[in-house]
TIKOLDREN-299831 format. One record per residue (C-alpha): residue number from 1; residue in three letters; x, y, z. Coordinates in Angstrom, 1 decimal. Example, Ala and Ser with C-alpha at 12.3 -4.5 7.8 and 13.67 -1.06 7.14 Angstrom:
<sites>
<site seq="1" type="ALA" c1="12.3" c2="-4.5" c3="7.8"/>
<site seq="2" type="SER" c1="13.7" c2="-1.1" c3="7.1"/>
</sites>
This chain:
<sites>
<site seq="1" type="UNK" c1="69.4" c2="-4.2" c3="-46.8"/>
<site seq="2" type="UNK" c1="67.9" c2="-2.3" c3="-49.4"/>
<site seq="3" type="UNK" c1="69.2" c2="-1.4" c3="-53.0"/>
<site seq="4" type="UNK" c1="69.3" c2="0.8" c3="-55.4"/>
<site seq="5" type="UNK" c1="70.2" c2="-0.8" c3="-58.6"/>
<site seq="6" type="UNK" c1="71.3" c2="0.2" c3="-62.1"/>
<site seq="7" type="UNK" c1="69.8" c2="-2.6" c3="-63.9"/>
<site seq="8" type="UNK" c1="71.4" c2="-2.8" c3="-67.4"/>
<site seq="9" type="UNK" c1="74.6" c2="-2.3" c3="-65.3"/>
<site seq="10" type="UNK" c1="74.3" c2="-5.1" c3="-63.5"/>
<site seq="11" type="UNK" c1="72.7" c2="-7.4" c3="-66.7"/>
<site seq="12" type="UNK" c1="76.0" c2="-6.8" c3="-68.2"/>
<site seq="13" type="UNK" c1="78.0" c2="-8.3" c3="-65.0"/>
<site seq="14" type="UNK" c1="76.0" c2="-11.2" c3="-64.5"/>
<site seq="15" type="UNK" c1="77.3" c2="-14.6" c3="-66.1"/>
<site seq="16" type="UNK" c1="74.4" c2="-16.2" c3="-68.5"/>
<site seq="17" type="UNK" c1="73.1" c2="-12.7" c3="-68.9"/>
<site seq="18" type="UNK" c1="73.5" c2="-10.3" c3="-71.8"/>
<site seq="19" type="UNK" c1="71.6" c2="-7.0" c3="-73.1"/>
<site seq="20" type="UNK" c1="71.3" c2="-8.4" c3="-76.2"/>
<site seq="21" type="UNK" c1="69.1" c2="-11.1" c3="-74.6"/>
<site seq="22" type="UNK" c1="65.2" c2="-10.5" c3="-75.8"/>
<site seq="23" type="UNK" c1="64.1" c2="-11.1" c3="-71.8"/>
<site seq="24" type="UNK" c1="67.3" c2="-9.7" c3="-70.3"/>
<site seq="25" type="UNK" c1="65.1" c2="-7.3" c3="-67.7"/>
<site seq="26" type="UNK" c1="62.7" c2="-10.2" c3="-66.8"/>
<site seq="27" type="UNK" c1="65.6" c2="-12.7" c3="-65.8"/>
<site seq="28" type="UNK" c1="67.6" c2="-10.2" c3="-63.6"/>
<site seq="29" type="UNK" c1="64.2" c2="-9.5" c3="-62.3"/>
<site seq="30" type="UNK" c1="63.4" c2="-13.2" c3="-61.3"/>
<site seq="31" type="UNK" c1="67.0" c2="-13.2" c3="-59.8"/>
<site seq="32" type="UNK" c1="66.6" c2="-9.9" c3="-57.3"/>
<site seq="33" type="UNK" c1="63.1" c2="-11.2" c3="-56.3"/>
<site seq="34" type="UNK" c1="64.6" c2="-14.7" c3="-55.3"/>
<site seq="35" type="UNK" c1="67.4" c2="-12.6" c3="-53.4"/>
<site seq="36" type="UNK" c1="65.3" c2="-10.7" c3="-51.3"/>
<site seq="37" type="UNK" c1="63.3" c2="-12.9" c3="-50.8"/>
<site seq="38" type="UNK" c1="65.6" c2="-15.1" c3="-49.4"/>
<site seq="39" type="UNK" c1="68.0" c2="-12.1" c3="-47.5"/>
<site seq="40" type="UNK" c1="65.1" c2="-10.2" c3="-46.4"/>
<site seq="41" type="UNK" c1="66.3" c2="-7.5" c3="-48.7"/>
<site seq="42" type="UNK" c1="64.5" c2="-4.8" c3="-50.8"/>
<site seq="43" type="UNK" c1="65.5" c2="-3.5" c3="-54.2"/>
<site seq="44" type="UNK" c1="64.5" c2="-0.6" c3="-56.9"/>
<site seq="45" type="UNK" c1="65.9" c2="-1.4" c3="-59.9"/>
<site seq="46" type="UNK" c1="66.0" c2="0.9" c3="-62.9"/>
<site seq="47" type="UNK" c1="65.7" c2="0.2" c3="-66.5"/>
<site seq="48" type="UNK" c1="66.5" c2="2.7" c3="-69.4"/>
<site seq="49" type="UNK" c1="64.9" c2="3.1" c3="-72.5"/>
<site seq="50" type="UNK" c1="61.3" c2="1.8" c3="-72.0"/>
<site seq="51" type="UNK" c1="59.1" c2="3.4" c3="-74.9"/>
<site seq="52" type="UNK" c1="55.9" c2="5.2" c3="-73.9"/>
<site seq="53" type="UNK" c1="53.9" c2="2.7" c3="-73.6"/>
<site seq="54" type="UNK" c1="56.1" c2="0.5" c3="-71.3"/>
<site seq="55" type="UNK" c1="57.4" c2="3.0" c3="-69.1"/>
<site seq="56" type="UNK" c1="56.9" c2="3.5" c3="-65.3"/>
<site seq="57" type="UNK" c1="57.3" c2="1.3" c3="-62.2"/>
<site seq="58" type="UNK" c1="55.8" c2="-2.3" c3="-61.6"/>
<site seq="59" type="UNK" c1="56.0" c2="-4.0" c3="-58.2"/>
<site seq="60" type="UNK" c1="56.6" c2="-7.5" c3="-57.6"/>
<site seq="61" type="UNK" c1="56.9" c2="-7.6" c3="-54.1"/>
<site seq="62" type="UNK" c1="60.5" c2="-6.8" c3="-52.3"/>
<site seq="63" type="UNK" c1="61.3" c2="-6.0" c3="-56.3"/>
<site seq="64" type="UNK" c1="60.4" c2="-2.6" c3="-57.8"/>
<site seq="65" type="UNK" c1="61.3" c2="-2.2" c3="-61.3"/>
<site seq="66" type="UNK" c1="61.3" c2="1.4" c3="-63.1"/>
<site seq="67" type="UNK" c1="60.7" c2="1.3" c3="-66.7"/>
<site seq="68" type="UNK" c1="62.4" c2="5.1" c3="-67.2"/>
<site seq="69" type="UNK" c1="61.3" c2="6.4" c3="-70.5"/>
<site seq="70" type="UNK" c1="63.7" c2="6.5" c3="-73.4"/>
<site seq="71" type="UNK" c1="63.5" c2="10.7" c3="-72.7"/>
<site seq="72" type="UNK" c1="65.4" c2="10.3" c3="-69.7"/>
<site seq="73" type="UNK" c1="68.3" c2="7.6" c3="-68.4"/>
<site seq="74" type="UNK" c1="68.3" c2="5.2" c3="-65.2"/>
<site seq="75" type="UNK" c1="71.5" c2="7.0" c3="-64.0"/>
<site seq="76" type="UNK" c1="69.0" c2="10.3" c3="-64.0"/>
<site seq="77" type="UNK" c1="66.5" c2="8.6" c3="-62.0"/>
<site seq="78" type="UNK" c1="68.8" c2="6.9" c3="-59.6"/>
<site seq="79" type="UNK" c1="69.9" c2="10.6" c3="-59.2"/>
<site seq="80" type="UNK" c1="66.1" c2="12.0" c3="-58.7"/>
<site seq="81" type="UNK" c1="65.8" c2="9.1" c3="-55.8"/>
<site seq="82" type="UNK" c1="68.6" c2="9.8" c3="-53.7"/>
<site seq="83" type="UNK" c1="67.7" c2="13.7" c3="-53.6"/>
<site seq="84" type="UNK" c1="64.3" c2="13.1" c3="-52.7"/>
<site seq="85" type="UNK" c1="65.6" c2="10.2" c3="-50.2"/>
<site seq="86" type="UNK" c1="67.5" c2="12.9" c3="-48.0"/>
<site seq="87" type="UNK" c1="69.1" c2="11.7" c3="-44.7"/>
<site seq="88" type="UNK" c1="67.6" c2="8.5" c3="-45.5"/>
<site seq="89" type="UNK" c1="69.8" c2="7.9" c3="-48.5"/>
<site seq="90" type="UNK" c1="72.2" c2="6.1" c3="-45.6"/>
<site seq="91" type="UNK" c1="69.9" c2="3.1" c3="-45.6"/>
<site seq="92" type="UNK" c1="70.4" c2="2.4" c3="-49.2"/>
<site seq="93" type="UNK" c1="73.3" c2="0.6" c3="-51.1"/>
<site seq="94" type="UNK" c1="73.5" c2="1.8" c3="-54.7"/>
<site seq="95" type="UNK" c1="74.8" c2="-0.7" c3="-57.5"/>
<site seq="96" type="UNK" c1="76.6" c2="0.4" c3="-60.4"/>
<site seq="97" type="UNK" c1="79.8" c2="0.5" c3="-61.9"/>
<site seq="98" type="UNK" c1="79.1" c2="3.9" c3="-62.9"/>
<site seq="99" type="UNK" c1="81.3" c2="6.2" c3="-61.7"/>
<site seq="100" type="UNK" c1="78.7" c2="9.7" c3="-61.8"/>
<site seq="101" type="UNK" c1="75.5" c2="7.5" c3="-60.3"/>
<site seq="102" type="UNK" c1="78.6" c2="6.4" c3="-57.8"/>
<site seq="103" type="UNK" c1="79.7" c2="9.8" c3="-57.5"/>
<site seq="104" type="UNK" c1="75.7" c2="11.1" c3="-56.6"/>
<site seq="105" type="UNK" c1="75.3" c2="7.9" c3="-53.8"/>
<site seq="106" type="UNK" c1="78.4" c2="9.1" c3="-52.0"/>
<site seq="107" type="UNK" c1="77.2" c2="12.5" c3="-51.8"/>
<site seq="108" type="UNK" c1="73.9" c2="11.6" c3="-50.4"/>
<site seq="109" type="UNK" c1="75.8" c2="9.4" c3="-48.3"/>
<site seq="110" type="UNK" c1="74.5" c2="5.8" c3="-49.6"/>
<site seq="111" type="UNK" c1="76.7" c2="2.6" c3="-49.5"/>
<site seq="112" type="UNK" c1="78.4" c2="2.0" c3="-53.5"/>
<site seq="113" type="UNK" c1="78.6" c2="-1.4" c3="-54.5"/>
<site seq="114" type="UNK" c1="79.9" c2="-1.7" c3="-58.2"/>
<site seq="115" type="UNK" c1="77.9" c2="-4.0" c3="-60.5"/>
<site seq="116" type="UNK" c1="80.7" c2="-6.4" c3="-60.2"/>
<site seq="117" type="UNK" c1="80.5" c2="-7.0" c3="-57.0"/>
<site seq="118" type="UNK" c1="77.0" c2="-7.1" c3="-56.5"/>
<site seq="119" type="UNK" c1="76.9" c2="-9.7" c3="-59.3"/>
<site seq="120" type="UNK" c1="79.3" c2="-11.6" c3="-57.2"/>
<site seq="121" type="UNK" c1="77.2" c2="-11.5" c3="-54.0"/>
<site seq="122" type="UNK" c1="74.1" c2="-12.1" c3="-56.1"/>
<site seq="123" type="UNK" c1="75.3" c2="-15.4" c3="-57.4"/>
<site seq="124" type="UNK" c1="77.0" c2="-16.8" c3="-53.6"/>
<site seq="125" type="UNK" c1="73.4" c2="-15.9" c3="-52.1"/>
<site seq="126" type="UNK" c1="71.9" c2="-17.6" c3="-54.8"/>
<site seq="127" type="UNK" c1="73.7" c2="-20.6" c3="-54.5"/>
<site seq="128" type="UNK" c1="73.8" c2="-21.0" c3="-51.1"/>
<site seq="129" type="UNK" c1="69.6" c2="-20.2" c3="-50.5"/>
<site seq="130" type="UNK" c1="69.1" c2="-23.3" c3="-53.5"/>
<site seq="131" type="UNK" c1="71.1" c2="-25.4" c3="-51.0"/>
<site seq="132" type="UNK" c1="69.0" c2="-24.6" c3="-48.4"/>
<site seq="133" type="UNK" c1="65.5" c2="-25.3" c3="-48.1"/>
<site seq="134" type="UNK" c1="63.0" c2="-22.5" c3="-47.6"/>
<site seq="135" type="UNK" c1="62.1" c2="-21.9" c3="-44.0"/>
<site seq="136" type="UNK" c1="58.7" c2="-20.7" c3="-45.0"/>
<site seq="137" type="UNK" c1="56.9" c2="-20.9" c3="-48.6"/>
<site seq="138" type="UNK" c1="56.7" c2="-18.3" c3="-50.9"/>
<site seq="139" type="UNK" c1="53.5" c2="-16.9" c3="-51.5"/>
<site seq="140" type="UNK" c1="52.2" c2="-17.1" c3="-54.8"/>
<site seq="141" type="UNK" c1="52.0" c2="-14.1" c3="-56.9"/>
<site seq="142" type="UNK" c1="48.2" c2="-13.0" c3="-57.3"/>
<site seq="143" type="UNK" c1="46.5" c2="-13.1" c3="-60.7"/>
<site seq="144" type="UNK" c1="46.9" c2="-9.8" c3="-61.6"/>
<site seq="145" type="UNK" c1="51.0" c2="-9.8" c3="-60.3"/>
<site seq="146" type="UNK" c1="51.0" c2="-12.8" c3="-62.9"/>
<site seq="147" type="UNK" c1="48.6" c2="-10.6" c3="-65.7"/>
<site seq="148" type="UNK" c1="51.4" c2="-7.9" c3="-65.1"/>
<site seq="149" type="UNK" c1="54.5" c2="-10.0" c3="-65.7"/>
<site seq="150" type="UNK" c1="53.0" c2="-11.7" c3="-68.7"/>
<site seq="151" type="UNK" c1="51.7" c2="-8.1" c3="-70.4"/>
<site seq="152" type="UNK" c1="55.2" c2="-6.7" c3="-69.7"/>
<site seq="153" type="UNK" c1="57.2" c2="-9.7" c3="-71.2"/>
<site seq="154" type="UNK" c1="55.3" c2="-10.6" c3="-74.0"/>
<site seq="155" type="UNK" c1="55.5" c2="-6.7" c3="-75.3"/>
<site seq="156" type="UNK" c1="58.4" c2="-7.1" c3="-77.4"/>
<site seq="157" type="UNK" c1="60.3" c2="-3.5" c3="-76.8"/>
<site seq="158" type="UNK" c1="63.7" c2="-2.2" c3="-78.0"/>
<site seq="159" type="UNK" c1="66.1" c2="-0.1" c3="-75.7"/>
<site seq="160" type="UNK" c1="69.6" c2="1.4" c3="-75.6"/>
<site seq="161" type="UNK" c1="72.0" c2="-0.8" c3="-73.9"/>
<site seq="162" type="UNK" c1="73.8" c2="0.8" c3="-70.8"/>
</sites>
C-alpha cells in the first residue's frame, strides 16, 4: 500500500507524540519506516514549516519525508502530488483528518484515511510486527543515510503546528 501522509496531522493523533515535542518529525518518521518496513508499504510524508535551509525531501528508504518551506503548507503539497499523480492517484491512500486535503484525494480518486485512524492501524501493526520476529534483517542504513538523519535532527528548527 502506499501513503500519502499529512505528518503534523498524524503527530497530533499518535499517543506519546506531541508537536510541541523538539524531535516530533524524527519519531513519527522512525515509526512509518518500521511500518513499511514491516507491511511492505511505501509512504510520503509531509512536513510544514521547514525554514530555508531545512526544506526539501529526504529519503530513508520506503520513507520519504518533505520538508515544505514555511512559504507554502503540507496540505498545498499533498494537493500538488495528487494532480501531478493523475490516474495513478488510485494507488495511494491519503492520511489526514483534514477535510480540504480529504476533499482533493477524493477528487483524484485516492483512498482517505483520517489521521485517527491511521494512528490506530499504525500502533496494531506496530504491535503485532514486535511480537513477531523479522523474517529477514533489516539492512543497515549507509553512512551518509545515518550523516543525513543526524544533520537533519541535530538542526534545532521552529515550525507552525498543523
Amino acid at each position: 500500500m502506499n501513503y500519502i501522509i499529512d505528518g503534523h496531522n498524524l503527530i497530533a493523533k499518535l499517543p506519546g507524540l506531541s508537536l510541541a515535542m523538539p524531535d516530533d518529525e524524527r519519531r513519527l518518521l522512525e515509526l512509518l519506516l518500521r511500518f513499511c518496513q514491516q507491511g511492505g508499504h511505501r509512504a510520503e510524508v509531509y512536513f510544514d514549516g521547514a525554514p530555508p535551509a531545512q526544506s526539501g525531501l529526504r529519503s530513508f528508504g520506503r520513507v520519504r519525508a518533505h520538508f515544505v518551506p514555511q512559504s507554502a503548507t503540507a496540505d498545498e503539497a499533498i494537493r500538488r502530488l495528487l494532480a501531478a499523480l493523475g490516474r495513478s492517484a488510485r494507488t495511494w491512500s491519503v492520511v489526514s483528518s483534514d477535510r480540504q486535503v480529504q476533499s482533493a484525494a477524493r477528487a483524484a480518486r485516492a483512498r482517505v484515511l483520517t489521521a485517527e485512524s491511521f494512528a490506530e492501524r499504525l500502533q496494531v501493526s506496530l504491535q503485532a510486527g514486535a511480537s513477531t520476529p523479522p523474517s529477514a534483517p533489516d539492512k543497515p542504513l549507509s553512512e551518509a543515510e545515518v550523516r543525513e538523519w543526524e544533520r537533519i535532527f541535530k538542526q534545532p528548527h521552529k515550525r507552525k503546528p498543523g
